[in-house]
C-alpha positions as CSV (number, residue, x, y, z in Angstrom):
1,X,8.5,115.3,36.0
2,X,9.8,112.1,36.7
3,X,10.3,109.1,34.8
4,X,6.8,107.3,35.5
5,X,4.9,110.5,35.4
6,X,6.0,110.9,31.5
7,X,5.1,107.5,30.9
8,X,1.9,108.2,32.2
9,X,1.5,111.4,30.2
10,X,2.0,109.3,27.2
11,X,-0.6,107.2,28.4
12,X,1.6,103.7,28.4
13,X,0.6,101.0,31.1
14,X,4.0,100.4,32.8
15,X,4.2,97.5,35.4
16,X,7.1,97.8,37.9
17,X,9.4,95.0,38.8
18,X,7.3,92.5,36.4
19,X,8.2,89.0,36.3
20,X,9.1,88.0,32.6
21,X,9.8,84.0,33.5
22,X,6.3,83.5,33.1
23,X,6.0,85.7,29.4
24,X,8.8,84.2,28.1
25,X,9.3,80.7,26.0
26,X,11.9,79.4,28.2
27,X,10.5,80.4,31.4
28,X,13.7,81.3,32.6
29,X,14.8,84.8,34.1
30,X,14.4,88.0,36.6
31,X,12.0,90.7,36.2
32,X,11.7,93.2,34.3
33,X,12.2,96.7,36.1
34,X,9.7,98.6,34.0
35,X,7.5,96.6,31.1
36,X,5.6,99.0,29.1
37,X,2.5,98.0,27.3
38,X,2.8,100.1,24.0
39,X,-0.5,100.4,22.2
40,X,0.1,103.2,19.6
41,X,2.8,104.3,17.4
42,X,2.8,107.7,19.0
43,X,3.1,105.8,22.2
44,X,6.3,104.7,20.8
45,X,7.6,107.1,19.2
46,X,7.4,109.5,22.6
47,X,9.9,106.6,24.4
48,X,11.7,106.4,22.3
49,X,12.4,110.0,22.3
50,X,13.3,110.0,25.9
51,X,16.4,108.5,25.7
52,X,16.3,105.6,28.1
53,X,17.2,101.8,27.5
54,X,14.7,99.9,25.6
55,X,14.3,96.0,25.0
56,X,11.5,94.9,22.9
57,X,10.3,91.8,24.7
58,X,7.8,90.4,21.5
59,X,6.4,86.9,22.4
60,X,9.6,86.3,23.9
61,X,10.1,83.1,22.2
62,X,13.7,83.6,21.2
63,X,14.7,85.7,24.6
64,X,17.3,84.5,27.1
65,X,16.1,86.7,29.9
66,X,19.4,87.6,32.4
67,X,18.9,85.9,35.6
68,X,19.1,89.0,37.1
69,X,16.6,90.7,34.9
70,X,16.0,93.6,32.7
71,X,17.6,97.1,33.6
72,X,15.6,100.1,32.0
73,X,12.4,100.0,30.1
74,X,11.2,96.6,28.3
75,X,8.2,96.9,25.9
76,X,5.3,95.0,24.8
77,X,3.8,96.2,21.5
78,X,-0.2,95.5,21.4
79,X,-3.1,97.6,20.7
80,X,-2.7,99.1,16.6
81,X,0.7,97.7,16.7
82,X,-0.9,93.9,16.8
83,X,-3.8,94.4,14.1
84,X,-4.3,93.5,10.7
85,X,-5.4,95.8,7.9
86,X,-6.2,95.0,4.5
87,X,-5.0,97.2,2.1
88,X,-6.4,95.6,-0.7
89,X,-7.1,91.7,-2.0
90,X,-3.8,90.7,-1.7
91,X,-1.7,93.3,0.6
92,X,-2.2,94.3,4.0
93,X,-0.4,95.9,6.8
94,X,0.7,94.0,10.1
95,X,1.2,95.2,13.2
96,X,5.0,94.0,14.7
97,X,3.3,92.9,17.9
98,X,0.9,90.3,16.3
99,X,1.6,87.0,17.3
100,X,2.2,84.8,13.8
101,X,-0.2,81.8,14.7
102,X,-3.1,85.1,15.1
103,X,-2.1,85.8,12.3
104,X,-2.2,83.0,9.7
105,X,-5.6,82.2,12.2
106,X,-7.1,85.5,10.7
107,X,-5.9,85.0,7.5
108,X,-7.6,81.6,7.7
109,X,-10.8,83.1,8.2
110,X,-10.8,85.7,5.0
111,X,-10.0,83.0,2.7
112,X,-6.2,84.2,2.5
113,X,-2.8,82.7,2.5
114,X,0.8,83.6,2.3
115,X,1.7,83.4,6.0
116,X,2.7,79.6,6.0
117,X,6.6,80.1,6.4
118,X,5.0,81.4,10.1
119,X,3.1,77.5,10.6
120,X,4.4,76.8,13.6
121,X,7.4,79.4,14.3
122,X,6.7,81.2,17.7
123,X,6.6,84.9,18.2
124,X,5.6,88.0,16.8
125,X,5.5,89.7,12.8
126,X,8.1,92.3,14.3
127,X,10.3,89.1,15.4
128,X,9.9,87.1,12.3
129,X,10.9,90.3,9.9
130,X,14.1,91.7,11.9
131,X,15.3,87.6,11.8
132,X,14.1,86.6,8.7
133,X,12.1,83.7,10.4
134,X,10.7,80.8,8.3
135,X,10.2,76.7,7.4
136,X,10.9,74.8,4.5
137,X,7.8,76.3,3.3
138,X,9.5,79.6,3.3
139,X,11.0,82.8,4.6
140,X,9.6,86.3,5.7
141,X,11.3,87.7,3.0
142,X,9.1,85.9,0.9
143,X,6.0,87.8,1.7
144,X,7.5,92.0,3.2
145,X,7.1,94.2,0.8
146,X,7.8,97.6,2.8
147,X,8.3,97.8,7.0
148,X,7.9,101.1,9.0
149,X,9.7,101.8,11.9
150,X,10.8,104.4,14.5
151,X,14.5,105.3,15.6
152,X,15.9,106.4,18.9
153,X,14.8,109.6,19.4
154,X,11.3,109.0,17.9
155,X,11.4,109.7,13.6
156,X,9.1,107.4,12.1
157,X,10.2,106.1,9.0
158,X,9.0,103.5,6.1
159,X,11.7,101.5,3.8
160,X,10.7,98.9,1.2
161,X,11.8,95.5,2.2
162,X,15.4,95.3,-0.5
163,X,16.6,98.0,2.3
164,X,16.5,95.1,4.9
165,X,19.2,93.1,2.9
166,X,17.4,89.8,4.1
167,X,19.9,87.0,4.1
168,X,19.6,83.6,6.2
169,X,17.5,84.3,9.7
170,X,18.9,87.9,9.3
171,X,17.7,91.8,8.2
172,X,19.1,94.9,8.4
173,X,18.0,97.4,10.3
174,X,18.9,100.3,11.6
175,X,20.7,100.8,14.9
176,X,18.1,100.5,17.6
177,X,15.0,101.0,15.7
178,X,12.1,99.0,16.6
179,X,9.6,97.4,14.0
180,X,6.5,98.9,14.4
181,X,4.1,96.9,11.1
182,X,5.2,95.2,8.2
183,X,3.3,95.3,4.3
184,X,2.6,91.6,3.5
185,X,1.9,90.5,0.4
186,X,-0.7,87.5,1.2
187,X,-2.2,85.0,-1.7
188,X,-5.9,85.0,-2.7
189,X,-5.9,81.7,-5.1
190,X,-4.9,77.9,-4.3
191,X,-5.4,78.9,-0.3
192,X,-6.9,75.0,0.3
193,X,-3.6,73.5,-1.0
194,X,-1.5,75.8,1.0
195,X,-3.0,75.2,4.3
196,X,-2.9,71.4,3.8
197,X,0.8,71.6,3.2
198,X,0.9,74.2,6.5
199,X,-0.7,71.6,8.2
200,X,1.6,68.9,6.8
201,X,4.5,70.6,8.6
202,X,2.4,71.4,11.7
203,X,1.8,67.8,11.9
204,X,5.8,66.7,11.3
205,X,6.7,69.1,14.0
206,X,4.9,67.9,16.6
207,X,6.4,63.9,15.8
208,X,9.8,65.3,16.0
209,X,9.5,68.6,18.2
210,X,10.0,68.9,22.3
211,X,7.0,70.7,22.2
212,X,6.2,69.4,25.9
213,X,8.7,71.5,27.2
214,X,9.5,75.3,27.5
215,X,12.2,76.0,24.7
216,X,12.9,79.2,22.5
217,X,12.6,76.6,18.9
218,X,15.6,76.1,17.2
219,X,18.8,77.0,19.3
220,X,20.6,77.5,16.1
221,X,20.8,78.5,12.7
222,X,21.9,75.6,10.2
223,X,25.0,76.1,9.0
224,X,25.7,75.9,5.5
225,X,24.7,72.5,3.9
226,X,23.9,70.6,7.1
227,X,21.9,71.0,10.3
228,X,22.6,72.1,13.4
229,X,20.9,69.2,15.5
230,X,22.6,67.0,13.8
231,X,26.2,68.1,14.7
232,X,25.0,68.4,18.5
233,X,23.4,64.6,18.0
234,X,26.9,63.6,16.6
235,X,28.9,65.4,18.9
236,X,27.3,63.0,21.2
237,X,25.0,66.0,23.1
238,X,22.1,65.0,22.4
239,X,20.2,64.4,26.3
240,X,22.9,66.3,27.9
241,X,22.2,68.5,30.7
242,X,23.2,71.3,33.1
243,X,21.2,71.7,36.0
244,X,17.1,71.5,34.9
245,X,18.4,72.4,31.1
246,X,18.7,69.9,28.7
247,X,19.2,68.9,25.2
248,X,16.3,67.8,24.4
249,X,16.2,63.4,23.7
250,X,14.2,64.3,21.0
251,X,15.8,67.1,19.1
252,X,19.4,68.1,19.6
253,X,18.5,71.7,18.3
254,X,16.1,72.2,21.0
255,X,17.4,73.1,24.5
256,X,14.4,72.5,26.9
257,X,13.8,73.6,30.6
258,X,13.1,70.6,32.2
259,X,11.3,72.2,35.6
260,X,13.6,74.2,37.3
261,X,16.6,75.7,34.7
262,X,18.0,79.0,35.4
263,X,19.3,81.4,32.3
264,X,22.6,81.1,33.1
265,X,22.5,77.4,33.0
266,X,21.1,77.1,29.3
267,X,23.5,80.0,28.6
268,X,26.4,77.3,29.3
269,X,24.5,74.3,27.7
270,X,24.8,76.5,24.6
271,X,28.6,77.1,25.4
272,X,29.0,73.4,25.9
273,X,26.9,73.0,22.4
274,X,28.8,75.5,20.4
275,X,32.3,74.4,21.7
276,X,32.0,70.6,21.2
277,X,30.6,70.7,17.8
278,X,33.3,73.3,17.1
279,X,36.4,71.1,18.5
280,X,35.2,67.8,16.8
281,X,33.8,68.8,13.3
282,X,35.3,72.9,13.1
283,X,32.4,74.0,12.7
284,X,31.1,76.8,15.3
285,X,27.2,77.4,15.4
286,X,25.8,80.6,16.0
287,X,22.9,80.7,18.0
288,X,19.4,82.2,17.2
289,X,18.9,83.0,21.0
290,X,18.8,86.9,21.6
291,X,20.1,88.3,25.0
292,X,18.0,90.0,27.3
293,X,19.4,91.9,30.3
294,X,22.8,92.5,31.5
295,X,25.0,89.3,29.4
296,X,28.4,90.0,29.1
297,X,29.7,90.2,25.7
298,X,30.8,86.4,25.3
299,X,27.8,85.3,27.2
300,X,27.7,82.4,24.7
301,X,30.9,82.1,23.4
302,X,32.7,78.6,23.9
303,X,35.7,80.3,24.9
304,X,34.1,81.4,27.6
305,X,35.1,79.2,30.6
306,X,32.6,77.7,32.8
């Protein structure tokens, strides 16, 4: 049986040579040579038991798709993997492959909270857990309690969140597993005051955000005690520009596609980032930006020449 006739078998949509500029943030990239639509955790589980390369595409709002695209199989999780499912007052589980603005949105409309360290951040639950995503109002680690996932070769397997080790925009887990719901603990009194804050910070965002633009967010994590912008804004990046990508005018942390950027240009506006800031101030960034396709190893590192 061939390849696509298994993926049929499991019943998974799969969608040859599928563009994945247009599903992606930065709107930048090749296509994808297989892109699976995963609706069910037994879906999953039997690709992952075939062996083959897998990429979990989310939103992609943090993916720097190759140029040349994705080799193997990418997924999309939807179907059970995106709902919601209250387990009680104040817990439910989350599908991975719900997007974080549906999210607090259907929170929103049973009188619940919890979700604000989401206002605003792009992509998926699955996303947000595996990198610890959050605002000044909070972190993801603030609100998993437990995560299930499933490994290479299929096992499905549950772990409270302290086996995550959440540290700054990072969790542990295990070598190519993929996130398939999370167990949020959600808040059932002072909701009002918490969605005025939420939409405080919605509201701050858009004054200082490129949100014009395509971007992936925040290009980098803050380093300790200062931010990230700031250092590109006084390395004197701030507006620079490689072919149609730029650092953005507005915020230094935001690389933007201005119309027609290609991947591997904002792959060496990051270089350019990363090695200035590093040269005049010693202090070298590391980049929230995950690779997606065929990067070489120092794809972003400023010792790369360009």
């Amino acid at each position: 049986m061939s390849l696509d006739d298994t993926l049929t078998a499991l019943g998974v949509k799969v969608s040859p040579n599928q563009r994945l500029d247009r599903l992606v943030y930065w709107r930048v990239g090749g296509p994808a040579e297989r892109l699976l639509d995963i609706s069910t955790v037994a879906q999953l589980q039997g690709v992952m038991a075939l062996g083959e390369p897998v990429t979990v595409l989310g939103r992609g709002s943090n993916a720097l798709v190759h140029d040349d695209g994705v080799p193997g199989l990418t997924l999309r999780l939807g179907g059970e993997l995106a709902e919601l499912n209250l387990i009680s007052a104040d817990r439910a589980w989350v599908g991975a492959g719900l997007g974080l603005t549906v999210l607090i949105n259907r929170l929103d409309k049973l009188g619940l909270a919890g979700a604000e360290p989401f206002a605003g951040v792009p992509g998926t639950v699955g996303g947000a857990v595996v990198m610890n995503a959050g605002t000044t109002l909070g972190e993801a680690k603030d609100l998993v309690e437990a995560v299930e996932f499933v490994l290479p070769g299929g096992e499905l397997r549950q772990v409270p969140a302290e086996a995550l080790r959440f540290a700054y925009r990072h969790a542990e887990l295990p070598e190519g597993a993929i996130l398939t719901r999370a167990l949020l603990r959600l808040i059932t009194e002072g909701v009002e005051a918490r969605i005025t804050q939420r939409k405080a910070l919605l509201e701050r965002r858009k004054a200082t955000q490129p949100l014009d633009l395509p971007s992936c967010g925040s290009t980098f994590t803050n380093p300790p005690g200062d931010f990230a912008g700031r250092l590109i804004e006084a390395a004197g990046l701030k507006g620079a520009q490689i072919g149609g990508a730029q650092i953005s005018p507005k915020h230094a942390n935001f690389f933007v596609n201005t119309g027609d950027a290609t991947a591997a240009q904002l792959a060496a506006l990051i270089r350019l980032a990363r090695r200035e800031v590093l040269r005049q101030f010693g202090v070298l960034l590391t980049p929230e930006v995950r690779l997606i396709g065929p990067w070489p190893d120092d794809a972003l590192s400023p010792d790369r020449p360009d």
